[in-house]
C-alpha positions as CSV (number, residue, x, y, z in Angstrom):
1,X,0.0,0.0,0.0
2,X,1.3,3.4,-1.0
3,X,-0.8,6.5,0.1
4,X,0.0,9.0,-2.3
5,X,-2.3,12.3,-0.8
6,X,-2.2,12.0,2.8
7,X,-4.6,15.1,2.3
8,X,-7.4,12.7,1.9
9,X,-7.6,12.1,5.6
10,X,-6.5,15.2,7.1
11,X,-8.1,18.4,8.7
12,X,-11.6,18.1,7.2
13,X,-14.9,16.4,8.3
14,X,-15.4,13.2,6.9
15,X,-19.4,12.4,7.0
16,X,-19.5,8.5,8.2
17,X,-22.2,5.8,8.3
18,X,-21.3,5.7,12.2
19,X,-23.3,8.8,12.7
20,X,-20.2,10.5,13.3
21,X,-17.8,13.4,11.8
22,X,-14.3,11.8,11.3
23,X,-11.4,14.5,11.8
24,X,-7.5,15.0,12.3
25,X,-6.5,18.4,12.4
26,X,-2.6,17.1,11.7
27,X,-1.0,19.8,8.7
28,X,1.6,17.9,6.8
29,X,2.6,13.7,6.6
30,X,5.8,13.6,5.2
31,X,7.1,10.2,4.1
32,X,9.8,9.8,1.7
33,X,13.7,9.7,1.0
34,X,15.5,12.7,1.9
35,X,12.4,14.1,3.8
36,X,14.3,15.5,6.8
37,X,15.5,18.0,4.0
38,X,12.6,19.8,3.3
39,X,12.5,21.0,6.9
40,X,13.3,24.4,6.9
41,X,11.1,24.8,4.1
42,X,7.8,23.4,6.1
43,X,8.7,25.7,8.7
44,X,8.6,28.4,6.7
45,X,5.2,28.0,6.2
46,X,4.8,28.8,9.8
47,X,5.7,31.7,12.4
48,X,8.0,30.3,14.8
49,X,10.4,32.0,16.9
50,X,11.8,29.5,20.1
51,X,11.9,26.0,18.3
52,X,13.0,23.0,21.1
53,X,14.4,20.2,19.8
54,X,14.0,17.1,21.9
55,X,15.9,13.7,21.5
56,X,18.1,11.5,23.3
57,X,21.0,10.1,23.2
58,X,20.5,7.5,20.7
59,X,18.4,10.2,18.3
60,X,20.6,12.7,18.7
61,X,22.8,10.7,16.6
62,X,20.9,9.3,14.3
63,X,19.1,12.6,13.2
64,X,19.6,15.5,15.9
65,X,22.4,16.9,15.1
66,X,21.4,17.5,11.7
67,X,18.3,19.1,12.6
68,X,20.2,21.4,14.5
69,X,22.5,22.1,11.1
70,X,19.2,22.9,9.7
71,X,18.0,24.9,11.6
72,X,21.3,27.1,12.0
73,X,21.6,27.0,8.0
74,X,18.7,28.7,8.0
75,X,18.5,31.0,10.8
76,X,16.1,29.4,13.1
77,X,16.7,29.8,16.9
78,X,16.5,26.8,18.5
79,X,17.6,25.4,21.9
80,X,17.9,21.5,22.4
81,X,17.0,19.1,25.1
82,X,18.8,15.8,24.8
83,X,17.8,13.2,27.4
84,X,21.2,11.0,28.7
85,X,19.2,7.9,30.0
86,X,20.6,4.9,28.2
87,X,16.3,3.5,28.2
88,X,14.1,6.1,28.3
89,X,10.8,5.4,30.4
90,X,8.4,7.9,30.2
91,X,6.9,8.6,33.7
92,X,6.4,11.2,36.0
93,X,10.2,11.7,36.4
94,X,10.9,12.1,32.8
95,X,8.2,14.3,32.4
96,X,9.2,16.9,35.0
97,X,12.8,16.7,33.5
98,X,11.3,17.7,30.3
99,X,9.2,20.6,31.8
100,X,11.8,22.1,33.9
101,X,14.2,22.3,30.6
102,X,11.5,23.4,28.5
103,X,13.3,26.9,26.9
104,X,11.2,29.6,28.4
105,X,9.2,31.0,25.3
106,X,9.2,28.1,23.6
107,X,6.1,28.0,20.5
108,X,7.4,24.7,18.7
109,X,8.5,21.1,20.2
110,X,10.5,19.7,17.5
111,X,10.5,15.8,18.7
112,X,13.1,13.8,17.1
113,X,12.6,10.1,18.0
114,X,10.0,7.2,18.0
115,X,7.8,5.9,20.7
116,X,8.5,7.4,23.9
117,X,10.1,10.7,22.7
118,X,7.0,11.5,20.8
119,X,4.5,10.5,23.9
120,X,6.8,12.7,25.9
121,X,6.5,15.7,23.4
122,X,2.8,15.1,22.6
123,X,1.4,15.2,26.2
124,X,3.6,18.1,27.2
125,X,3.0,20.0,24.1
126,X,-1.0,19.5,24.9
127,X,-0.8,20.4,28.5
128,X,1.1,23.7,27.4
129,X,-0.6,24.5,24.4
130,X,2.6,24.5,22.5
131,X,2.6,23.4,18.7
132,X,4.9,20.4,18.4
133,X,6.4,18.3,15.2
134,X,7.8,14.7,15.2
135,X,10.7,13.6,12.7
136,X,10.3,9.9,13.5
137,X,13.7,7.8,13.7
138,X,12.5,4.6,13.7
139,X,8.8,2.9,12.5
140,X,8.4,1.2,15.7
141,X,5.0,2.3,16.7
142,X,1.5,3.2,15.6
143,X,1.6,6.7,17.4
144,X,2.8,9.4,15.5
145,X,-0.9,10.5,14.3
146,X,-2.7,9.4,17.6
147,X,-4.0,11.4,19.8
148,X,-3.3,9.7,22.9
149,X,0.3,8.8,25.0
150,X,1.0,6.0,26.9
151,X,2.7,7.1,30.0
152,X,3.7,5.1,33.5
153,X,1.7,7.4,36.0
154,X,1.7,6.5,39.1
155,X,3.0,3.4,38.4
156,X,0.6,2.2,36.3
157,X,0.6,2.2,32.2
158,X,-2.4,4.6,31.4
159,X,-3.1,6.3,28.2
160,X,-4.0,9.8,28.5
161,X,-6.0,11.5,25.4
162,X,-3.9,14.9,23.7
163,X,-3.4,16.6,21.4
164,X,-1.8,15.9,17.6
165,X,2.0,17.0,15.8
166,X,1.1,19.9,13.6
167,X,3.4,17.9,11.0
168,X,4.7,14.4,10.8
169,X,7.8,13.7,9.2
170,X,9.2,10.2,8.3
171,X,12.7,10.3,6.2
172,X,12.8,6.9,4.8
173,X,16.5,7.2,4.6
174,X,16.7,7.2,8.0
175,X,14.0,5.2,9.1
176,X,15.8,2.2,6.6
177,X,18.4,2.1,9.0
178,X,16.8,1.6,12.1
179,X,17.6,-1.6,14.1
180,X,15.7,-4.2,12.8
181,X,14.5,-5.2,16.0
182,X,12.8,-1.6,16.2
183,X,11.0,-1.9,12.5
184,X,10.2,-5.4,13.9
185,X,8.2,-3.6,16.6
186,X,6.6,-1.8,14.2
187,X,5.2,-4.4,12.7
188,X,4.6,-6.3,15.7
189,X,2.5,-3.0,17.3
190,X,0.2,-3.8,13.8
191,X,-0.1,-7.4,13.8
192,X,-2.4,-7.1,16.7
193,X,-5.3,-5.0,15.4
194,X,-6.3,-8.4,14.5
195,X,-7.0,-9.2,18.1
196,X,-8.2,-5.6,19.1
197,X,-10.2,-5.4,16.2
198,X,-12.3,-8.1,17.1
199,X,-12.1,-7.1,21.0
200,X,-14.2,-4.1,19.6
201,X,-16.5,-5.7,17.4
202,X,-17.0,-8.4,20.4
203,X,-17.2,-5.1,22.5
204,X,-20.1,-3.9,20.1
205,X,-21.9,-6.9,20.5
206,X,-21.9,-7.5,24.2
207,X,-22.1,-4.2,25.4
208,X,-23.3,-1.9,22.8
209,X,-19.7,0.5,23.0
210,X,-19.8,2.3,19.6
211,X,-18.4,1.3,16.5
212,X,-17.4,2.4,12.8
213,X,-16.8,0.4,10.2
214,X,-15.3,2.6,8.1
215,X,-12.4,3.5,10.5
216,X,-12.1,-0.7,10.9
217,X,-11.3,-0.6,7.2
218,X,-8.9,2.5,7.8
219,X,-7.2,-0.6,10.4
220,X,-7.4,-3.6,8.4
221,X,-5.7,-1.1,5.3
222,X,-2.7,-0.2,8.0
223,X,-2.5,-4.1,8.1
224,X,-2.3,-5.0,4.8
225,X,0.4,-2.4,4.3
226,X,2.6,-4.3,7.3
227,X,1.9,-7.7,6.5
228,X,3.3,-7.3,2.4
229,X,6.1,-5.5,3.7
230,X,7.3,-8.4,6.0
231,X,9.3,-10.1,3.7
232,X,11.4,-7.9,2.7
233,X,12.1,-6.1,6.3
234,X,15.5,-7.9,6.9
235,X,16.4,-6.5,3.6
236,X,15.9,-3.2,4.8
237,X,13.8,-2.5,1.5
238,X,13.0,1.0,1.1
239,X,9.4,0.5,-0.3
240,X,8.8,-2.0,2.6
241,X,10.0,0.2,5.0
242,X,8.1,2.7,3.8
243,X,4.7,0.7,3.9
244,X,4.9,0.1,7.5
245,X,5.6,3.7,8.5
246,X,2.6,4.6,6.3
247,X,0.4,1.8,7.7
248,X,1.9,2.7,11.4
249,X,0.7,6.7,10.8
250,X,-3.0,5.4,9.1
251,X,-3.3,3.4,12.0
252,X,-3.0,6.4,14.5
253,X,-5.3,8.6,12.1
254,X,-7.7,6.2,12.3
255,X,-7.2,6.4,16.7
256,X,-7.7,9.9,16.3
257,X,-11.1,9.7,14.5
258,X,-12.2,7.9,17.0
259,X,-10.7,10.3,19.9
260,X,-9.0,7.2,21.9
261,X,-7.2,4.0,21.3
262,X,-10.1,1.7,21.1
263,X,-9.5,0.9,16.9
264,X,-5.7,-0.1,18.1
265,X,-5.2,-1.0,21.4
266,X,-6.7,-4.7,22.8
267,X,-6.5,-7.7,25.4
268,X,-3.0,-8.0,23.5
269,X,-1.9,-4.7,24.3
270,X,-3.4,-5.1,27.9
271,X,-0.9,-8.1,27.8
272,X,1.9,-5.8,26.6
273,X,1.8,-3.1,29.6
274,X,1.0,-5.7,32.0
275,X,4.6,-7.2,31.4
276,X,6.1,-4.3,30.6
277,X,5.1,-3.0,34.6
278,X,6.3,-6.2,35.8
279,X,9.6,-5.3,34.3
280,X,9.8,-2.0,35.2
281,X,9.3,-2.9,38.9
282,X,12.3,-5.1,38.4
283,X,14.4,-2.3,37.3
284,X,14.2,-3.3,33.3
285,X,12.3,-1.3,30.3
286,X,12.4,-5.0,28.8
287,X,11.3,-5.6,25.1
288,X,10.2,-2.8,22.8
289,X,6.3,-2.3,23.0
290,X,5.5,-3.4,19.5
291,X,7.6,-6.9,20.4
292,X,5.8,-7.2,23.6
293,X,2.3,-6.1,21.2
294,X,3.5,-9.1,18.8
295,X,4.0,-11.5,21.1
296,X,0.7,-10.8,23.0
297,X,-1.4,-11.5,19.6
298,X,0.2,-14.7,19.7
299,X,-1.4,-15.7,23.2
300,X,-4.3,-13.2,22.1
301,X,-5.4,-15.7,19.0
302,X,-4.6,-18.8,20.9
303,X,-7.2,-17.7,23.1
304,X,-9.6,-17.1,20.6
305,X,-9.0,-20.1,19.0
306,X,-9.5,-22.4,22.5
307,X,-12.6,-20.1,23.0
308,X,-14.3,-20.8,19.4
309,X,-14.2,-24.6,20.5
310,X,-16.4,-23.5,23.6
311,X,-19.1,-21.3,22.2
312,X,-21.5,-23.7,22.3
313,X,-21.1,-24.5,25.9
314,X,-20.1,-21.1,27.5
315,X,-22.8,-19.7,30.2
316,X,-21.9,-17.0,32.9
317,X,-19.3,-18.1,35.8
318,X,-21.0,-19.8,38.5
319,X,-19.1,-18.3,41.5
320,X,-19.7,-14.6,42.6
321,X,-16.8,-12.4,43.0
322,X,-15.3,-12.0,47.1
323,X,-14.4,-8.8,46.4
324,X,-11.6,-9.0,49.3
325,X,-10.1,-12.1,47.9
326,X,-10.2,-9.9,44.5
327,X,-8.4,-7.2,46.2
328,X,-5.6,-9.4,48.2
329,X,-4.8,-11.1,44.3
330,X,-4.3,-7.7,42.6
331,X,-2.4,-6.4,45.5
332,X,-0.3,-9.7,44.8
333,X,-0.7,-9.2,41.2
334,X,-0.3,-5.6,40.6
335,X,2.2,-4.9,43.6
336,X,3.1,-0.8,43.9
337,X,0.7,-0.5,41.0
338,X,-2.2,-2.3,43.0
339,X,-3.9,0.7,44.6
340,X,-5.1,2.6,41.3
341,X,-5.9,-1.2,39.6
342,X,-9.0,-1.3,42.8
343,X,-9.4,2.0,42.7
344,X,-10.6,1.5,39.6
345,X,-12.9,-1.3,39.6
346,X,-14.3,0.6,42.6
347,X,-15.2,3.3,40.0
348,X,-17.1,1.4,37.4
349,X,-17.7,-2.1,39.2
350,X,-16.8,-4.0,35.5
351,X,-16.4,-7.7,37.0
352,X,-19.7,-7.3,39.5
353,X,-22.0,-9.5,39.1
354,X,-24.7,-7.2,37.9
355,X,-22.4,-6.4,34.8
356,X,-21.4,-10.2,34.1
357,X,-24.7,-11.0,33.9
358,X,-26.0,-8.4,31.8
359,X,-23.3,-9.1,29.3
360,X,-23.6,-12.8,29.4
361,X,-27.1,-12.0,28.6
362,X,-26.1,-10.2,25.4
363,X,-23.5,-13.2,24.3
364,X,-26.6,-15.7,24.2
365,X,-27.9,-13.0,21.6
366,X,-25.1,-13.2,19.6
367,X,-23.7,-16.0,19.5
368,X,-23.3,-17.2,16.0
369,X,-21.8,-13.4,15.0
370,X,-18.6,-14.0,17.6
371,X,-18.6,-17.9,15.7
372,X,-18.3,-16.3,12.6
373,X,-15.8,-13.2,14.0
374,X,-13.6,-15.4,15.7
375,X,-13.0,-17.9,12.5
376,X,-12.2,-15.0,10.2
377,X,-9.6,-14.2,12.3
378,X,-5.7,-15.9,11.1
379,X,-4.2,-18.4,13.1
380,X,-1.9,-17.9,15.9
381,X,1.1,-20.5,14.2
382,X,0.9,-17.9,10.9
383,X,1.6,-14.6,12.9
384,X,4.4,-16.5,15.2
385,X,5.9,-17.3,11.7
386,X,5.9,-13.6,10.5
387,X,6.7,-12.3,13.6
388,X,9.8,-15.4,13.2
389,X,10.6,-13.8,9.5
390,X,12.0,-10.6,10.9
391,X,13.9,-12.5,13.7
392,X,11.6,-10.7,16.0
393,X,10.8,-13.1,19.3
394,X,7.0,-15.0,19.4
395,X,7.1,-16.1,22.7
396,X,7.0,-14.5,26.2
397,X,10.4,-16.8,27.6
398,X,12.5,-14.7,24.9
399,X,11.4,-11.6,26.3
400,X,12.1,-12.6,30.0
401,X,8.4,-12.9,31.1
402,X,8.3,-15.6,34.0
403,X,5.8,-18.4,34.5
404,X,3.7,-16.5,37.2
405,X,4.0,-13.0,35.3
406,X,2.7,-14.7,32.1
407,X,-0.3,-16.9,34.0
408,X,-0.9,-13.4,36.3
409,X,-1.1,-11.4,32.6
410,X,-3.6,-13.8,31.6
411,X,-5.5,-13.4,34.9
412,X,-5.2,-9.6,35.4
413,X,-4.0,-7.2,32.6
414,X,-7.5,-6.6,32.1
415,X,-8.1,-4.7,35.3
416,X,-5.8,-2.0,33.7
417,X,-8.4,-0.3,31.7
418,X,-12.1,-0.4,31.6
419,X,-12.3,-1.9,28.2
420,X,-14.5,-4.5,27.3
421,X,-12.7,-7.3,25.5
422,X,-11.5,-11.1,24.9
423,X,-9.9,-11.4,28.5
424,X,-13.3,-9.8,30.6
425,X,-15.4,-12.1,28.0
426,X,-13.3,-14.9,29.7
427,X,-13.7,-13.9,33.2
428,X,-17.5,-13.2,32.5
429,X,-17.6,-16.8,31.5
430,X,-15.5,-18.2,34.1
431,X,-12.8,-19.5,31.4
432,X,-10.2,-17.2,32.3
433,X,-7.9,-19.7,35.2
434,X,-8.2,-22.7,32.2
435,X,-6.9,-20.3,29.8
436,X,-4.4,-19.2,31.6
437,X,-3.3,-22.5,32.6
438,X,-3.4,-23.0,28.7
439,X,-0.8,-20.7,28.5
440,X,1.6,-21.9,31.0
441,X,1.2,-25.2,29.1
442,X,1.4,-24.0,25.4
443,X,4.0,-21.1,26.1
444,X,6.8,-22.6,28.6
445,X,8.5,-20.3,30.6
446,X,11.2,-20.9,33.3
447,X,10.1,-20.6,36.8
């Protein structure tokens, strides 16, 4: 897939079947060779006078310093904030480093960087009301259009919805080079809008949460685009690498017409930042987030697959929930995180029994539709094999995730949103313990 007019999806209302007005005020997507060139010249098309340029170490290199030589060629003043930490993890630490360097004056971020650079830049640009650009280094993640930033607050993962770069740019001379493990990621972050894809539409059915097609096909486009170009990543081919920055940038477009993550983010992403806070509380960032995304669609379709073999039987859990034995396993679970995980089940009651039942109700309704869903959806062995053709990992052991972190992610990650999905659909039917016992079994870990 190459999207020629980028125009087509940007800052106008697009009148949708959904009911709703699609828009995504973003000016200019930018993705071709030698695209960090032209620059100066998009910022002349602007009023700018106290540009920031943020990267880190690692970006600095790769594309920071000659941002600055731009911007000196061509008499911009500029001040620069380059972060020294070897893994950048972007919390509440990070984010007060970034504020209190912030130049004061400043009208323009200029992010250089991929995943957590640009979150970094995108919530502080929204809560300042400062205009900010992103000249991506890497195609590791479907965030660069989006308008929301995964951030560890509090220690818990939590999206927050913000604002949108005024201008995306993705030099594909650049972006070729990136490690391969990092285009990987990209690839891997797209793989699973298979599983969140149908976490919505099951979403849809059960609970009635709103739902546009035409924004699904916006998806399943930004998947095509990744799952051509997967042969050819090792290669480094240009066109290839260029299909998964485009699908990666469509992707967030299509989170911004929505306002929130729900087209891109589900039960495998839950996985993701479930293991990604385990790690973090042993004092590692771990794998990349579009690895961690990959491998989490894995487990994600062997799920579905072991649940499609149930539909016929499946009826609401017997056993109502001890609230206090709930709470002592997510303080178990969860540890330093555990105290905003009840806080918010305490706020919208999603496992009482009240709500199990009325969406067990729903199920019997639509049963045959989930049969059908779930059986369009690829098998779990094919996407381990793509994710195996770019030498990126498939299974939770090569990413360090432990026996009782992986049977705990199957258990919990859910709790860490209020999102209706495969995992609550599990709990809701009392499948959840056998299927993470099917995990333990089917994805060996050490102890």
């Amino acid at each position: 897939m190459k999207i020629k007019d980028w125009q087509e999806y940007l800052n106008r209302e697009i009148p949708c079947s959904c009911s709703k007005k699609h828009r995504c005020d973003i000016d200019e997507i930018l993705i071709e060779a030698g695209a960090i060139k032209k620059l100066p010249d998009i910022l002349s098309r602007y009023d700018y006078k106290n540009i920031c340029v943020v990267s880190d170490i690692h970006t600095e290199e790769v594309a920071g310093r000659t941002v600055c030589a731009l911007l000196e060629e061509n008499g911009y003043h500029y001040e620069k904030v380059v972060f020294p930490d070897e893994e950048l993890i972007p919390d509440e630490r990070i984010l007060g480093s970034l504020l209190v360097d912030l130049p004061q004056g400043c009208d323009l971020i200029l992010a250089v960087g991929s995943g957590t650079i640009n979150d970094l830049c995108k919530f502080i640009s929204f809560k300042l009301s400062i205009d900010y650009f992103i000249l991506a280094t890497a195609p590791s993640m479907d965030g660069f259009a989006s308008n929301v930033a995964p951030l560890i607050v509090k220690n818990l993962k939590t999206t927050y919805e913000v604002g949108k770069p005024k201008v995306i740019i993705g030099d594909l001379d650049i972006l070729k080079e990136a490690p391969i493990s990092m285009i990987a990621a990209g690839a891997g972050d797209i793989l699973g809008k298979y599983v969140c894809l149908t976490d919505w539409k099951l979403a849809h059915l059960i609970t009635g949460e709103y739902y546009c097609a035409y924004v699904e096909s916006l998806i399943r486009s930004s998947i095509e685009a990744v799952v051509s170009a997967i042969p050819k990543v090792r290669e480094r081919n240009v066109e290839a690498i260029g299909s998964i920055m485009e699908g990666l940038v469509l992707s967030g477009i299509a989170m911004s017409y929505v306002g929130n993550s729900r087209p891109a983010s589900g039960s495998e992403h839950h996985l993701s930042h479930y293991w990604e806070m385990m790690s973090l509380f042993g004092g590692s960032h771990g794998a990349l987030h579009g690895t961690k995304v990959g491998i989490g669609t894995v487990l994600g379709l062997r799920m579905y697959e072991k649940l499609s073999e149930k539909l016929d039987t499946l009826k609401e859990k017997e056993v109502s929930l001890d609230q206090a034995a709930w709470d002592q396993q997510i303080l178990e679970a969860y540890k330093q995180a555990a105290p905003q995980v009840i806080l918010l089940e305490n706020q919208v009651h999603k496992n009482a029994d009240d709500a199990v039942h009325s969406r067990i109700e729903a199920f019997g309704k639509h049963r045959e539709e989930i049969r059908k869903m779930i059986a369009g959806l690829p098998k779990a062995d094919d996407i381990a094999n793509m994710l195996k053709e770019m030498d990126a990992p498939s299974q939770p052991a090569q990413i360090g995730v432990d026996q009782i972190t992986l049977k705990n992610s199957v258990l919990y990650a859910k709790e860490l949103r209020n999102r209706f999905g495969l995992l609550q659909f599990l709990f809701d039917t009392g499948e959840l313990e056998e299927m993470s016992e099917l995990a333990v079994r089917e994805f060996p870990c050490q102890n």
